[in-house]
N, C-alpha and C positions, 0 to 999 in steps of 0.2 A: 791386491790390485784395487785402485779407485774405480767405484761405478759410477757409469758415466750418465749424468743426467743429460739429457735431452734438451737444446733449445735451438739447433740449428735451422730446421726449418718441421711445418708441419705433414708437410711431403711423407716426412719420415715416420709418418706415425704412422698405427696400424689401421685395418679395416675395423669397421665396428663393428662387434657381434650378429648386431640386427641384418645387416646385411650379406654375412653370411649364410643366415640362415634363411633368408628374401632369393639368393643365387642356388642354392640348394631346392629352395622349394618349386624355384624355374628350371631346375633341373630333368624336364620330361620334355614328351615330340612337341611341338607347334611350327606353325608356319615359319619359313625364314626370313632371313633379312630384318627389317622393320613389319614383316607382315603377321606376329603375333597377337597377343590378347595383350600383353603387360605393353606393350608399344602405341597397344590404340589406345590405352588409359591416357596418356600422356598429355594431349591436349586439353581436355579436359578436367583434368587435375592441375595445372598451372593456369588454366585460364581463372578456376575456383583461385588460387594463390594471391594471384594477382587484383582480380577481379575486375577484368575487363580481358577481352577477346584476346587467344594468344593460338600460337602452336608450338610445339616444343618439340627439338629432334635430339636423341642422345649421340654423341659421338667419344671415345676415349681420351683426349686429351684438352684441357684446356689452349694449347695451339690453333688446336685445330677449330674450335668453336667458337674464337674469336675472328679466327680467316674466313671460316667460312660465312660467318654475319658480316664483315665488313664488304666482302664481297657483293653483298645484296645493295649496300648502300654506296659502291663506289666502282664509276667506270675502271678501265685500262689507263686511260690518260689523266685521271683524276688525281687529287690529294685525300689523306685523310688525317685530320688534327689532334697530332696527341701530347702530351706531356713529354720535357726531352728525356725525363728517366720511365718512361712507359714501358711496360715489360713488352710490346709488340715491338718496342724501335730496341729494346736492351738486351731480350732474353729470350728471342724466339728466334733467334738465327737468321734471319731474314728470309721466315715464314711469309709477311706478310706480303711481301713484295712476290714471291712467287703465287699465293693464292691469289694476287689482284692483279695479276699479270703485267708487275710493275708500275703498278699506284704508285706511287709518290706519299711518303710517311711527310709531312710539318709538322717541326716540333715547335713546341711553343711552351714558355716557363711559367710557373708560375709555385705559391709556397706550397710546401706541406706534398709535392709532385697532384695538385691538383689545379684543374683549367679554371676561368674565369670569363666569363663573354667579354670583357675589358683588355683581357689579356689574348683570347683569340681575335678580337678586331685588330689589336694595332699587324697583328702578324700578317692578317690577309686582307685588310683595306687597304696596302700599296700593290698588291698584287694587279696587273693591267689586267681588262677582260679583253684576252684575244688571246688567240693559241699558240703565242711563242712562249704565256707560262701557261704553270700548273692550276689549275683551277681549284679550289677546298670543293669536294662532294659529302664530306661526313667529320663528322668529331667523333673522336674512339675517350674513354675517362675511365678511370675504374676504381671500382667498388668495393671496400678501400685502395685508397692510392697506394701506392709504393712505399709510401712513409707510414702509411697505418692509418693515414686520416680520410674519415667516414664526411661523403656528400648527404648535407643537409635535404630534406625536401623543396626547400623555399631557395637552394642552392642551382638542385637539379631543375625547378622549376626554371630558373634565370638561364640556364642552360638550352632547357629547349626553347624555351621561348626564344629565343636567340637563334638557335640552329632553327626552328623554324622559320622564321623569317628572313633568314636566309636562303634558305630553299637547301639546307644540310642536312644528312641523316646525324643518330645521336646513337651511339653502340657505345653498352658499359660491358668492359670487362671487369666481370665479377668472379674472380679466382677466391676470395675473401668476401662474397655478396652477403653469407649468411652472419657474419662475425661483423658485418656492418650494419646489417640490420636487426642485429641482435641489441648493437649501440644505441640504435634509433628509437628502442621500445618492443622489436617483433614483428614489425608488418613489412613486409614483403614488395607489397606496394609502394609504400614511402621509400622504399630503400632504391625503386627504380623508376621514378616517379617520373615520366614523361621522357622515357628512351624507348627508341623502334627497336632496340636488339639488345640481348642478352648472354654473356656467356655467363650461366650460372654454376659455378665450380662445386661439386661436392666431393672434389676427390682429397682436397685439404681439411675436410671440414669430416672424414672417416669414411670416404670411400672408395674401391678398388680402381676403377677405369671407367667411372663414368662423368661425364659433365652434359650439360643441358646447353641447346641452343635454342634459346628463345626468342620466337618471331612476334614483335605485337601487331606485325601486317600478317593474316595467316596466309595470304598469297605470297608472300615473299618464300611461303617454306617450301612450293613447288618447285621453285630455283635451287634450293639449298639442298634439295635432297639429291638435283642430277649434280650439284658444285662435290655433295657428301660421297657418292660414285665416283665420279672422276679423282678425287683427292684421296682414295685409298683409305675410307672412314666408315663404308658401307660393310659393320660386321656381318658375317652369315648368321649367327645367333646372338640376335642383338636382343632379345628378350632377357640374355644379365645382365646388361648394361642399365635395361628399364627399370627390370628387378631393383637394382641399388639406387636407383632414383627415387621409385616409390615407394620405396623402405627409408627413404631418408623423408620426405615428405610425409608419410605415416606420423601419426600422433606428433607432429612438428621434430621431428630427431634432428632435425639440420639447425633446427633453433636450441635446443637445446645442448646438443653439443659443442655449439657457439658460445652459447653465454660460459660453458664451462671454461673453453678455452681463455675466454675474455676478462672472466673472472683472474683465472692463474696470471694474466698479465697484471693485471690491479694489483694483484698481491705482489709481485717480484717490484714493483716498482713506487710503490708505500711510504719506502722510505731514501727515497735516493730520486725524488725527481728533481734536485738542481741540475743533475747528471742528463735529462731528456733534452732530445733535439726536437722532439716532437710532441703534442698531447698523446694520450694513449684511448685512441678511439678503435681499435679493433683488438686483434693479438700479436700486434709486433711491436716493439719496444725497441728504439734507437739511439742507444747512450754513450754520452762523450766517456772513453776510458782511456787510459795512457796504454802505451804496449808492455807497460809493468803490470799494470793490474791486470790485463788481460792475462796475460802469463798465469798471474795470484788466481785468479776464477779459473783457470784451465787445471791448473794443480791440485784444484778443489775437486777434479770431478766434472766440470760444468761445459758444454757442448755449445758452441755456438758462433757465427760467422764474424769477422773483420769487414767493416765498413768504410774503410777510406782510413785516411788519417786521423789517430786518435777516437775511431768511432766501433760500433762494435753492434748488433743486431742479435735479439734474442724473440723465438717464436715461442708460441703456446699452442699448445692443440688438445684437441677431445679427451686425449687422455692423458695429459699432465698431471702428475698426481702434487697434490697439496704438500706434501712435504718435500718434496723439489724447490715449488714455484717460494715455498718461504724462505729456504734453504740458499737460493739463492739469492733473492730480496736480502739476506741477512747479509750474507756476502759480501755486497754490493756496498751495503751501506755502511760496510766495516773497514773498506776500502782507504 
């Protein structure tokens, strides 16, 4: 039997050892709910990350940590502007519309599935001000887009600056934050550099059920923890949730198992980038293939999704081992 390498999504990967052994060692009595010792670390330790004032709440699913931030920045009767292949408006089921009690998603195009203050003006400067429409209350963007392409700082800047002046909130969904900050050099900061909200994903990046919501108003977190209650987010032992946070945060492991990832995409794609739809700024890779060679890759062994016509999607993750990511680079290019 062919073994199957792995490129479908990083979803599929495993937990990382460290964290393991972080949920094991949280393994005794404490307080419940958020009201532990590993839970009150939390602010504190992203606000050092970031370095400026923050709060950070854990909840399981990246769904749910992007609902629940958009939520802070956006009435009932509101809009919120994202990208039209945004995973809130693509692949959250129409999450968001129930966490915002029917906000109103505006999509708005632009390359690489990332926004442009150029590109959100023309969408909502014909918008009338008066309540027979939707009004924009926030931009949603994320970190990497959809295609794999990583926001600049001097991007993110143009961003808020914009949404500020606007009087917009600015929420990055960061499914992908660490694998795009990894691109940027490693800092954390540049990676989110003048957004009010965070959904910062570690569960693609080697960890079990946890992701971060992070508030850079820390009064907004007071809101988000009765939104976290009512939305069925409020674990009773939320101390392992914390645990794989601050195990992944520990000696930078979210950075480091980014770059791994990010690396194995560099290599698969070496030699066959006439093939890219896209640069390769994170760990997704999206190459023109016929439905032949797809087939030729799939008979090899090789794991990984269809992308529309002619197009084909391959992830990398923590534990991609190097004699895959070449194995299929070779593949590829042999096409």
């Amino acid at each position: 039997m062919t073994q199957i390498k792995p490129f479908l999504s990083d979803n599929a990967a495993p937990v990382h050892p460290r964290l393991w052994e972080a949920m094991r060692a949280a393994d005794s009595a404490d307080n419940p709910y958020d009201g532990d010792a590993l839970s009150a670390e939390l602010d504190a330790r992203f606000t050092d990350l970031f370095g400026r004032e923050c709060a950070a709440l854990w909840v399981a699913t990246g769904t749910a940590a992007n609902c629940l931030a958009l939520a802070t920045l956006c009435q009932p009767h509101g809009g919120v502007v994202c990208h039209e292949e945004a995973h809130i408006e693509v692949d959250e089921g129409g999450a968001p519309g129930f966490y915002l009690h029917g906000a109103k998603l505006m999509l708005c195009s632009g390359e690489g599935a990332k926004l442009t203050p150029e590109g959100i003006a023309a969408l909502i400067d014909p918008i009338r001000d008066d309540v027979h429409q939707v009004q924009p209350h926030a931009i949603a963007i994320t970190q990497a887009s959809e295609y794999g392409c990583t926001y600049t700082p001097g991007e993110l800047a143009a961003l808020s600056e914009f949404a500020k002046a606007r009087g917009l909130g600015l929420h990055m969904d960061g499914a992908r934050f660490a694998n795009a900050a990894a691109y940027l050099g490693g800092s954390a900061a540049d990676a989110a550099h003048g957004v009010d909200s965070l959904a910062f994903g570690f569960i693609k990046n080697g960890g079990m059920s946890a992701e971060a919501v992070v508030l850079f108003d820390p009064e907004a977190a007071a809101l988000v923890k009765y939104r976290r209650k009512r939305g069925g987010h409020l674990q009773c032992k939320g101390r392992y949730l914390a645990a794989q946070i601050l195990a992944m945060l520990d000696g930078d492991l979210w950075l480091e198992n980014a770059r791994h990832a990010n690396a194995a995409a560099q290599e698969i794609v070496a030699g066959c980038t006439e093939r890219l739809l896209h640069p390769i700024e994170a760990n997704e890779m999206f190459l023109r293939l016929t439905a032949q060679e797809r087939e030729a890759l799939r008979a090899q062994g090789f794991a990984f999704y269809d992308w529309g016509d002619n197009l084909a999607r391959f992830v990398t993750a923590w534990d991609t081992r190097e004699e895959d990511a070449v194995a299929l680079g070779k593949a590829i290019a042999s096409l």
